[in-house]
C-alpha positions in Angstrom: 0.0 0.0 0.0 1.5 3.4 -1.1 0.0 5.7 1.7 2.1 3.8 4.2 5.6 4.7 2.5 7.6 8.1 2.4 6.4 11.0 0.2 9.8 9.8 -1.8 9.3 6.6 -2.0 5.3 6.8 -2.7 6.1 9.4 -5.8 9.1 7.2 -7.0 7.3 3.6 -7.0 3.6 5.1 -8.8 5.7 7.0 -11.3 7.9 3.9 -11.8 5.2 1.2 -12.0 3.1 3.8 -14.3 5.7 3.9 -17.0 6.2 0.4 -17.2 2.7 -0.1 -17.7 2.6 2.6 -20.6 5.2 0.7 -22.2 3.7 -2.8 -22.1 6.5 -3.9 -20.6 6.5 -6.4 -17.8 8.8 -6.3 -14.9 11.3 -8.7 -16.3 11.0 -6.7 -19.8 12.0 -3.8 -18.2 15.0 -5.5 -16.0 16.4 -6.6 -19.4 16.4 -3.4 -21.0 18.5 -1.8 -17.8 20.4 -4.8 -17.2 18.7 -4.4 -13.5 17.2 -7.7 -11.9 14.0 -8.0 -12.0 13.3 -8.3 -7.9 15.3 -5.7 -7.7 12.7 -3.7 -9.9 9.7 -5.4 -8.1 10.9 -4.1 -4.9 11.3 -0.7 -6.3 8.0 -0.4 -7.6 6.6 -1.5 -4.0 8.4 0.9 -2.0 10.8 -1.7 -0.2 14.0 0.0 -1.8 14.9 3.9 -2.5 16.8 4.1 -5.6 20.1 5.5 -6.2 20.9 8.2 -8.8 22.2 6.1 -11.1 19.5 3.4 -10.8 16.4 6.2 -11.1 18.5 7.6 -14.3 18.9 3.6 -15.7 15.3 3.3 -15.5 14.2 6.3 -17.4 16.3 5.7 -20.0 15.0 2.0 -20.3 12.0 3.6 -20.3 12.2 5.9 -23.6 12.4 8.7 -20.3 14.7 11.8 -19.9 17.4 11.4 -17.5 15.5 13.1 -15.1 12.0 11.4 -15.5 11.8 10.4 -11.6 13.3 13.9 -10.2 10.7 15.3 -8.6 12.0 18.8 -9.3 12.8 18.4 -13.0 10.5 21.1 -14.6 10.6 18.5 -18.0 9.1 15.6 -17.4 5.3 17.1 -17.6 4.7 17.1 -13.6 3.2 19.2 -11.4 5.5 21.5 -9.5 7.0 18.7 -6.8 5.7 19.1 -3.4 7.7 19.8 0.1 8.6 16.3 1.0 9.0 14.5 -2.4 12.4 14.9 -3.0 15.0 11.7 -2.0 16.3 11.5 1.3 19.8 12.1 0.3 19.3 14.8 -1.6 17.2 16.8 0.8 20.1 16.1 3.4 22.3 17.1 0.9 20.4 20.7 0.3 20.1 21.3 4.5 23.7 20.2 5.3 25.7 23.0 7.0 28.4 24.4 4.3 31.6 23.2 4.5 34.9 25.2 5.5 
């Protein structure tokens, strides 16, 4: 169930099971087009795991996606305006961490 899982983790999973769906592709379809298993791709699309950069960038472009297709902040990918709370963990860390001397 989506409503129980981070803002993140809720926006990354619909999007990603969403665009698998447009593209007829099955789970294992998709893991063979980004050379990603495809548990590894179920558990994404439930929420269990937060992807990294490099994974969320894979699956877009597996996808026929932009780069940026899962950043909640790209302006690009035909979104609404993300919301406080929907950006990755590390990233809002990253954006809130003290500067450095």
């Amino acid at each position: 169930d989506l409503s129980e899982l981070s803002p993140w983790l809720a926006f990354f999973s619909g999007k990603l099971k969403r665009a698998r769906k447009e593209a007829n592709l099955t789970q294992q379809q998709l893991a063979e087009r980004s050379g990603l298993g495809q548990e590894h791709i179920s558990r994404l699309e439930r929420g269990v795991f937060s992807p990294t950069d490099k994974t969320r960038k894979t699956l877009a472009v597996a996808l026929g996606k932009p780069p940026k297709y899962f950043d909640p902040s790209a302006e690009d990918v035909g979104e609404a305006p993300a919301h406080k709370g929907t950006k990755p963990p590390r990233e809002h860390a990253k954006k809130n961490a003290p500067p450095k001397e």
